[in-house]
Biopython code that builds the backbone (N, CA, C, O; Angstrom):
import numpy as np
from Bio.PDB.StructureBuilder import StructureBuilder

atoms = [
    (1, "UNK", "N", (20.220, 57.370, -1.930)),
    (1, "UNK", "CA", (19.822, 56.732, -3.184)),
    (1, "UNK", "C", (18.412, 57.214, -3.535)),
    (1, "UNK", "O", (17.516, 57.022, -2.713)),
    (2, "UNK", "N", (18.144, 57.835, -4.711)),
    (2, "UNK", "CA", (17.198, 58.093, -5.114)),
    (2, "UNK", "C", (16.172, 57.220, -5.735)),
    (2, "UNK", "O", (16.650, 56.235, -6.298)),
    (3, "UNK", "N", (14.842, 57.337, -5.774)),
    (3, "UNK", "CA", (13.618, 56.155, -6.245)),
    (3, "UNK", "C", (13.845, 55.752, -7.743)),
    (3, "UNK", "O", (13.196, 54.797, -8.170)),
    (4, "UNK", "N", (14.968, 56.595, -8.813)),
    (4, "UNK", "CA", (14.616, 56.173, -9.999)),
    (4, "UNK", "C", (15.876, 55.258, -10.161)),
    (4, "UNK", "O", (15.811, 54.168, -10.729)),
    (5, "UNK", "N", (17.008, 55.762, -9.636)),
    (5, "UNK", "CA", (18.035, 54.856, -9.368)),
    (5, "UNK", "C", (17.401, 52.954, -8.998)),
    (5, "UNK", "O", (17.709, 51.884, -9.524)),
    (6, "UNK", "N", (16.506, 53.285, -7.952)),
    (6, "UNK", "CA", (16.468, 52.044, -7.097)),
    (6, "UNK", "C", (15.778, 51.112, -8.107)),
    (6, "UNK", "O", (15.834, 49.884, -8.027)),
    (7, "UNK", "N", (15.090, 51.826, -9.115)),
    (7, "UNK", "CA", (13.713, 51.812, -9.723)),
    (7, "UNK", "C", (14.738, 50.533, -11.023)),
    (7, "UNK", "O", (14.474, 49.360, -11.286)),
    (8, "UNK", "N", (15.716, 51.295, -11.476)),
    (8, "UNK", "CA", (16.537, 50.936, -12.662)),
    (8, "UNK", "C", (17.568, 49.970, -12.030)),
    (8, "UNK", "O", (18.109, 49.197, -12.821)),
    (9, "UNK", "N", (17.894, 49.899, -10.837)),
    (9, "UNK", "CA", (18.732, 48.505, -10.296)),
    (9, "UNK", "C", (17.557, 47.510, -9.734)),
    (9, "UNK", "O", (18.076, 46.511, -9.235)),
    (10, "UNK", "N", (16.335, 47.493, -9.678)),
    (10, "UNK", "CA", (15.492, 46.635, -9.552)),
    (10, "UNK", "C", (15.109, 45.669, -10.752)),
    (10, "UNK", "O", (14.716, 44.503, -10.774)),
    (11, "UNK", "N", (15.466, 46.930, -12.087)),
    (11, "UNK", "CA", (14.805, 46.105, -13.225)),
    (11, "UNK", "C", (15.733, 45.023, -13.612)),
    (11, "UNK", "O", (15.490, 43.901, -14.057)),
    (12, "UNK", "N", (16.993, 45.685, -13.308)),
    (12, "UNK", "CA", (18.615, 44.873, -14.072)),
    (12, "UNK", "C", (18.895, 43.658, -12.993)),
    (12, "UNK", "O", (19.415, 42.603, -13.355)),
    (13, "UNK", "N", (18.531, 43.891, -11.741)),
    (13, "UNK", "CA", (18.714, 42.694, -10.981)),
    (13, "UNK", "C", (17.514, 41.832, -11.458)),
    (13, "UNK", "O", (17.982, 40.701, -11.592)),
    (14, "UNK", "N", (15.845, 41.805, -11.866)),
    (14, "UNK", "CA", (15.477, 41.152, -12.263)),
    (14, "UNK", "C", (15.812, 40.339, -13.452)),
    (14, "UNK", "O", (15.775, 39.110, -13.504)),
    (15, "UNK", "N", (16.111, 41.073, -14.310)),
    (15, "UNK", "CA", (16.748, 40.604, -15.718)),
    (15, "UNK", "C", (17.770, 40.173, -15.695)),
    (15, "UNK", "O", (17.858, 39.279, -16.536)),
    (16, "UNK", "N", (19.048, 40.391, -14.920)),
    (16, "UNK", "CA", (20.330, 39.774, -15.273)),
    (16, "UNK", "C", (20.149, 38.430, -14.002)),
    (16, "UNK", "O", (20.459, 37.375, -14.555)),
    (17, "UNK", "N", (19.909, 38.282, -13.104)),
    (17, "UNK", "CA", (20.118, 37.613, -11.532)),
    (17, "UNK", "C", (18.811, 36.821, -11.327)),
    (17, "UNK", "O", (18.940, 35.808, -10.639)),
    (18, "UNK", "N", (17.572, 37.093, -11.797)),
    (18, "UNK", "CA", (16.846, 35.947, -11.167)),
    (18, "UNK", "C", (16.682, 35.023, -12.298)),
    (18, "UNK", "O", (17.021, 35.433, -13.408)),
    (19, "UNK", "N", (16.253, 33.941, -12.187)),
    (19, "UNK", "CA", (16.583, 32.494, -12.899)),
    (19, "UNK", "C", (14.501, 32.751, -13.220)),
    (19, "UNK", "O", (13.818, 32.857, -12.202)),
    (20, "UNK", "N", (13.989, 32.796, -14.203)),
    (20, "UNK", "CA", (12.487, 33.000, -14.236)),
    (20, "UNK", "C", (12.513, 31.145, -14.937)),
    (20, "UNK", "O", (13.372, 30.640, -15.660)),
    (21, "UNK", "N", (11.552, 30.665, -14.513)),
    (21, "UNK", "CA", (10.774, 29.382, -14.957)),
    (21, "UNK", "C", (10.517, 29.845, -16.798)),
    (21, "UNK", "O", (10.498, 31.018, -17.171)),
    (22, "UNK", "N", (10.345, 28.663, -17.728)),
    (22, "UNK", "CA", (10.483, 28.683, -18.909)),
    (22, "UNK", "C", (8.538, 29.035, -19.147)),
    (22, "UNK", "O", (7.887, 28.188, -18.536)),
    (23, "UNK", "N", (7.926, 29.754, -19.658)),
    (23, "UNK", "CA", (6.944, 30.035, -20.212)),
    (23, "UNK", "C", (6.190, 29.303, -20.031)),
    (23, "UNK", "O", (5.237, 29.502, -19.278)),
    (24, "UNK", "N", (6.445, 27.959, -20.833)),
    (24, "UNK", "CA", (5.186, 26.694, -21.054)),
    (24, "UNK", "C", (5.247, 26.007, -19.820)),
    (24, "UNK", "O", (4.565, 24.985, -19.889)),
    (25, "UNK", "N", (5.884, 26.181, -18.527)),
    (25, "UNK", "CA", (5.745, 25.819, -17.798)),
    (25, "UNK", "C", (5.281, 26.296, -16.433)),
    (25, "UNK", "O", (4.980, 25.577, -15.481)),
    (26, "UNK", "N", (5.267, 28.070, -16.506)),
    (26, "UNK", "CA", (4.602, 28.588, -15.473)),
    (26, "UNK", "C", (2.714, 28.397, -16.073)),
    (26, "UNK", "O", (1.794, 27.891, -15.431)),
    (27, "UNK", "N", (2.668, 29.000, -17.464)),
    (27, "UNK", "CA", (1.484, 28.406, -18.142)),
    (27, "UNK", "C", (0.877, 27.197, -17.467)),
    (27, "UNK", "O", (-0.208, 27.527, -16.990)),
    (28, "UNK", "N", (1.054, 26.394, -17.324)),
    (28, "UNK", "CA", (0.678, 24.977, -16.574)),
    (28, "UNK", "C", (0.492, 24.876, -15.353)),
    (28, "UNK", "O", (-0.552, 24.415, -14.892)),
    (29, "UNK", "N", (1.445, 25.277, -14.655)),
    (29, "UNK", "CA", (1.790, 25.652, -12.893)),
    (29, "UNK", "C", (0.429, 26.685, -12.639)),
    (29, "UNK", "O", (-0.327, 26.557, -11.676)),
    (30, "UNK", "N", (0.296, 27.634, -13.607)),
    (30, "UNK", "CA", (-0.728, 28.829, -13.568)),
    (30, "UNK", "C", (-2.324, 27.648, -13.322)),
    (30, "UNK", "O", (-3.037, 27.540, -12.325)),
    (31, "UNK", "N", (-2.424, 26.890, -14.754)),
    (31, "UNK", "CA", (-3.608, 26.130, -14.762)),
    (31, "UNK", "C", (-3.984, 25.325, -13.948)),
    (31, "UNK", "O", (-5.134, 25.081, -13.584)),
    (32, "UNK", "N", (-2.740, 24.749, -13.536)),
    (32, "UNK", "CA", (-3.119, 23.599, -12.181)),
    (32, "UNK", "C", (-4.033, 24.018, -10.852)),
    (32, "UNK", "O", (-4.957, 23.538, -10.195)),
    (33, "UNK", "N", (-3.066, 25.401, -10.870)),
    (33, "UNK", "CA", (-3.222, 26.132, -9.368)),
    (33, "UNK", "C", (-5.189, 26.908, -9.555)),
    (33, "UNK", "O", (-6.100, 27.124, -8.755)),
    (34, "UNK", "N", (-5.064, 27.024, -10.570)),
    (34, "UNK", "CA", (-6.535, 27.901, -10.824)),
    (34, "UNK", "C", (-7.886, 26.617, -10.507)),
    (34, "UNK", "O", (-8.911, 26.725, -9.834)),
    (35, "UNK", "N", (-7.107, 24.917, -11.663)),
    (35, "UNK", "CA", (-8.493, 24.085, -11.490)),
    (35, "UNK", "C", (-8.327, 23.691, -9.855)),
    (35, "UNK", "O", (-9.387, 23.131, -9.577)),
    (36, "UNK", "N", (-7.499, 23.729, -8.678)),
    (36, "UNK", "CA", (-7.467, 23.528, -7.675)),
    (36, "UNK", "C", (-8.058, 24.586, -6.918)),
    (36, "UNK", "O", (-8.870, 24.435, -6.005)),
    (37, "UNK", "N", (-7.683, 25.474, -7.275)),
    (37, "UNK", "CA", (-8.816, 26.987, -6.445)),
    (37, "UNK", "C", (-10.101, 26.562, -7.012)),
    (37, "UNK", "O", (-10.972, 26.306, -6.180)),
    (38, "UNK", "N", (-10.310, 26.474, -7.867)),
    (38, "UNK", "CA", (-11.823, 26.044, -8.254)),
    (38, "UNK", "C", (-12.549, 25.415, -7.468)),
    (38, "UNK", "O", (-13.541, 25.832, -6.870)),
    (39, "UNK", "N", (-11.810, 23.805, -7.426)),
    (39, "UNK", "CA", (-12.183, 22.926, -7.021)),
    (39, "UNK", "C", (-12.670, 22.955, -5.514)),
    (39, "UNK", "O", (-13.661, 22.473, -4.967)),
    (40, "UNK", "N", (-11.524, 23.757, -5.014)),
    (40, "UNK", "CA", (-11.496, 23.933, -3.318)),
    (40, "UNK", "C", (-12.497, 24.436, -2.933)),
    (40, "UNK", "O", (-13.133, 23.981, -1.982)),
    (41, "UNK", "N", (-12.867, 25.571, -3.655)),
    (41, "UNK", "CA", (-14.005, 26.311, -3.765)),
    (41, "UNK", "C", (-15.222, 25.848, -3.719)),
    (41, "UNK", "O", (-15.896, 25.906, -2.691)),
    (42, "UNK", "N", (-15.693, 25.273, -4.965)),
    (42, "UNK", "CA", (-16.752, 24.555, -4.925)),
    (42, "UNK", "C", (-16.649, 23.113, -3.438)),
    (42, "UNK", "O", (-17.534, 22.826, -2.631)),
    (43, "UNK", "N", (-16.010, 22.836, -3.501)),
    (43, "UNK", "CA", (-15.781, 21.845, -1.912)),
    (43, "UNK", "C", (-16.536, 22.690, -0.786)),
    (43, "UNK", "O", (-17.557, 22.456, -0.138)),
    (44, "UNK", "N", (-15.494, 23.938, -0.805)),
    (44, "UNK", "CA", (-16.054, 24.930, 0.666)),
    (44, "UNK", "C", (-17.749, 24.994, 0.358)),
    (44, "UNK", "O", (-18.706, 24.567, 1.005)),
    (45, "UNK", "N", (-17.658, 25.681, -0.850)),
    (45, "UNK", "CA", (-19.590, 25.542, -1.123)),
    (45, "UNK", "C", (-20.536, 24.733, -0.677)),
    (45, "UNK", "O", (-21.552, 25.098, -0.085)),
    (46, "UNK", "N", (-20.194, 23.479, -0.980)),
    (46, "UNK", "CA", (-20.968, 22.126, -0.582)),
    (46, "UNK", "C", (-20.753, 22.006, 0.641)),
    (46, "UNK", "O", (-21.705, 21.532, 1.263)),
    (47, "UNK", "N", (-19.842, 22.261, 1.237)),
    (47, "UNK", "CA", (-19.371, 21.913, 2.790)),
    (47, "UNK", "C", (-20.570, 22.872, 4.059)),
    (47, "UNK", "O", (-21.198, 22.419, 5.016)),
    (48, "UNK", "N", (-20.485, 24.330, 3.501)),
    (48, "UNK", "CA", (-21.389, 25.204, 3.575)),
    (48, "UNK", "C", (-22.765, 24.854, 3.302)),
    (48, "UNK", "O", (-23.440, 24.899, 4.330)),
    (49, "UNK", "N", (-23.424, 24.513, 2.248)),
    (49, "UNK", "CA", (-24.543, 24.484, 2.113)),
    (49, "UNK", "C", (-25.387, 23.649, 3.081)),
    (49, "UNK", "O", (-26.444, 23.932, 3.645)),
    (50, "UNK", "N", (-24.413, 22.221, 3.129)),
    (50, "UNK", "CA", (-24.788, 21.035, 3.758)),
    (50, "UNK", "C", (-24.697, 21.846, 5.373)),
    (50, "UNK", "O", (-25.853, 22.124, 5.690)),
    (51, "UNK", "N", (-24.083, 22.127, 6.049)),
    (51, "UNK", "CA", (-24.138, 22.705, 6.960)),
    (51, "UNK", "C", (-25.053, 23.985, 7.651)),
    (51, "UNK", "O", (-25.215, 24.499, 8.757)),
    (52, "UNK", "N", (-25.455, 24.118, 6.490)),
    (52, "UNK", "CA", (-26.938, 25.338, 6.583)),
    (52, "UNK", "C", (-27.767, 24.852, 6.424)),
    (52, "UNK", "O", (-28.785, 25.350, 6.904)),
    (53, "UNK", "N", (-27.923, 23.135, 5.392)),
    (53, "UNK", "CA", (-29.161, 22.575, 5.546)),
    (53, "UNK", "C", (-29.458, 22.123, 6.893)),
    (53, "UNK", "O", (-30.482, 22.276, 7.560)),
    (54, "UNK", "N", (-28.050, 21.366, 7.245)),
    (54, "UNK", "CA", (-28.375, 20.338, 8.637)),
    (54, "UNK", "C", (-28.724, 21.490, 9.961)),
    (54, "UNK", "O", (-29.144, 21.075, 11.041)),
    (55, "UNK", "N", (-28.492, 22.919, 9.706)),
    (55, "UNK", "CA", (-28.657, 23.731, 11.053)),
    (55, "UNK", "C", (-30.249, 23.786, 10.767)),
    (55, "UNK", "O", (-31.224, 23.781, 11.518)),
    (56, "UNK", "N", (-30.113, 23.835, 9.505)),
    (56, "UNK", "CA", (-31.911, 24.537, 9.244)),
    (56, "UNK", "C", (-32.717, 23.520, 9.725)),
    (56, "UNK", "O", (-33.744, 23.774, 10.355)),
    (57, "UNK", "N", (-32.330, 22.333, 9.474)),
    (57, "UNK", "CA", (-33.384, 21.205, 9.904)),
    (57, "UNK", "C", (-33.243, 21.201, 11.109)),
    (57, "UNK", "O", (-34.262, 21.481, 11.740)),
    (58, "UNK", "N", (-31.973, 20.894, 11.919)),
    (58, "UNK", "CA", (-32.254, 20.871, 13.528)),
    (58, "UNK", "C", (-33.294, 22.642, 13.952)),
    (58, "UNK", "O", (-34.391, 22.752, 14.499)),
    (59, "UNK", "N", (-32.611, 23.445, 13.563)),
    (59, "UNK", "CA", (-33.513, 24.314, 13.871)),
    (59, "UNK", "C", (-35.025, 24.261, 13.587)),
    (59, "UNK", "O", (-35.751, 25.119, 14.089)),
    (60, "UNK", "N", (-35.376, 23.587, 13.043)),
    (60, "UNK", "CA", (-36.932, 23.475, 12.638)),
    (60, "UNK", "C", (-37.705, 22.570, 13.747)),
    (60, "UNK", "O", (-38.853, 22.771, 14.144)),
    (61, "UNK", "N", (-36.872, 21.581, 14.139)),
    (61, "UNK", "CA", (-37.131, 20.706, 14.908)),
    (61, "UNK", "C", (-38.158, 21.378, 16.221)),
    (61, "UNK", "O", (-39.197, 20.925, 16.701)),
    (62, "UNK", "N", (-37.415, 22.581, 16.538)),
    (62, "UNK", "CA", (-37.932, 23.471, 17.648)),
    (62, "UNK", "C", (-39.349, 24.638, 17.512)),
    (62, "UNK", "O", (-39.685, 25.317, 18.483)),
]
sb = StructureBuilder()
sb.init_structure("model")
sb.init_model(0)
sb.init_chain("A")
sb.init_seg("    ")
for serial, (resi, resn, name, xyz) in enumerate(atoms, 1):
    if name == "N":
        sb.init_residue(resn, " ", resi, " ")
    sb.init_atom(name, np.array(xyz, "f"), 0.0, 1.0, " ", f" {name:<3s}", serial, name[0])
structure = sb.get_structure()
């Protein structure tokens, strides 16, 4: 089987055989998932910072 063959039964099995989610709803699924990466993010940040303050201060101690 050649790559352009595989290339053109890849596209038709996408298009005829997989079931895709309706537009306005991956749209949403998309937004949710992004303000939660955000969020997580900024969490890890603070989690980090606070943890570089509290080393810095015990380290000062010495």
């Amino acid at each position: 089987m050649n790559i352009i063959a595989y290339i053109k039964e890849s596209f038709k099995e996408l298009n005829d055989k997989v079931t895709w989610m309706p537009l306005a709803e991956a749209q949403k699924s998309a937004i949710v998932v992004t303000v939660f990466s955000v969020l997580f993010a900024i969490s890890i940040f603070l989690v980090d910072k606070a943890f570089q303050f509290g080393l810095k201060q015990y380290f000062n101690l010495f």
